[in-house]
C-alpha positions in Angstrom: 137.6 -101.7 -123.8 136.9 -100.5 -119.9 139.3 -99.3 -117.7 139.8 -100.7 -113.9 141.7 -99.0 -111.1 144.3 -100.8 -109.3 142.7 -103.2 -106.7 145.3 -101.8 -104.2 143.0 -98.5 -104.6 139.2 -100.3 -104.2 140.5 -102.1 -101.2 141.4 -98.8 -99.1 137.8 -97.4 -100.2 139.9 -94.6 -102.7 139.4 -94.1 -106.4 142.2 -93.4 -108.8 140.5 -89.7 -109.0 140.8 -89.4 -105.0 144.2 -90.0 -105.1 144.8 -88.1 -108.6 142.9 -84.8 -106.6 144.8 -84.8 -103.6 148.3 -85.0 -105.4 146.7 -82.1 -107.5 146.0 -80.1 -104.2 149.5 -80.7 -102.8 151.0 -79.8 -106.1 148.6 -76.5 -105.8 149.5 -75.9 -102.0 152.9 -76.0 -102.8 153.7 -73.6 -105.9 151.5 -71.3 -103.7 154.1 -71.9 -100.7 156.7 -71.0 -103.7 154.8 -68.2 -105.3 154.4 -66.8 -101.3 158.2 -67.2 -100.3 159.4 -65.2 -104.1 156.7 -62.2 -103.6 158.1 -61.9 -100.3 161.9 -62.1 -100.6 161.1 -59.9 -103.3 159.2 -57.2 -101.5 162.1 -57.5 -98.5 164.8 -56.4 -101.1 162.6 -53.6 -102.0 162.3 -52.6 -99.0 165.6 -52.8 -97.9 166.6 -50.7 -101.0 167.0 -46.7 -100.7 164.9 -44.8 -102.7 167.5 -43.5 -104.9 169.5 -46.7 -104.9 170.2 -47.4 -108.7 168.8 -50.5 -108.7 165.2 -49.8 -107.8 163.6 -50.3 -111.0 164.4 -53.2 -111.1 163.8 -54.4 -107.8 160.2 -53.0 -108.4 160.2 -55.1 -112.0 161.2 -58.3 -109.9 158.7 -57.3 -106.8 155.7 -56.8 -109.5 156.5 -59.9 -111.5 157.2 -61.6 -107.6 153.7 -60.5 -106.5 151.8 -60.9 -109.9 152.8 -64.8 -109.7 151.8 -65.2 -105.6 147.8 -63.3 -106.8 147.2 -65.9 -109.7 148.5 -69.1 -107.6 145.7 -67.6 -105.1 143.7 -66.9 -107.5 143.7 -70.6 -108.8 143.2 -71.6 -105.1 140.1 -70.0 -105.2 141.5 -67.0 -102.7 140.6 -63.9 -104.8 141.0 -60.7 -102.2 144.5 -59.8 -102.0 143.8 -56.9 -99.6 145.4 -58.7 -96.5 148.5 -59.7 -98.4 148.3 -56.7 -99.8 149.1 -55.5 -96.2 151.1 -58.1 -94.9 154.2 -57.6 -97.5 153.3 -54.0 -97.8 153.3 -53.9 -101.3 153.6 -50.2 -102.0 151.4 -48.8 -104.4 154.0 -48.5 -107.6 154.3 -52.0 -107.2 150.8 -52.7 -107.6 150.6 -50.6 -110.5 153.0 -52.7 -112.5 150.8 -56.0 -111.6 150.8 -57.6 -115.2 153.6 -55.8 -117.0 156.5 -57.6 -119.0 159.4 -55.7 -119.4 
């Protein structure tokens, strides 16, 4: 048995896989957008916080676990130096030590 795509598809010079890749990258584009807006948000509340404010362990936990999510959606975009994000959200470095960790 053989498979055919959708006429509608031939017609406009596309192949079911064109279209199935570019949903894919939009998909991809936007949990990055996602990924990007958490790590920062998250990195702003640190930020904002005092250093002795009670609450800073767990605003680093959120900001690692923020930041850890934003690398691998790069990471899967094919973007592997982090350096300028790094420096845009000023991730300090106890953040960055906690890359990885579940609590």
């Amino acid at each position: 048995m053989s498979v055919r795509p959708p006429q509608s598809f031939s017609a406009a010079g596309f192949t079911v896989l064109d279209v199935l890749g570019a949903e894919i990258r939009v998909e991809k584009a936007a949990a990055l957008g996602r990924a990007g807006e958490a790590a920062g948000e998250a990195m702003a509340a640190l930020h904002a916080a005092a250093a002795d404010d009670p609450e800073r362990p767990r605003l680093l936990a959120d900001a690692a676990e923020a930041v850890y999510g934003y690398f691998i959606q790069r990471e899967l975009m094919g973007m592997i130096s982090h350096a300028g994000v790094i420096r845009e959200l000023k991730i300090p470095p106890q953040v960055l030590a906690r890359l990885g960790v579940k609590r």
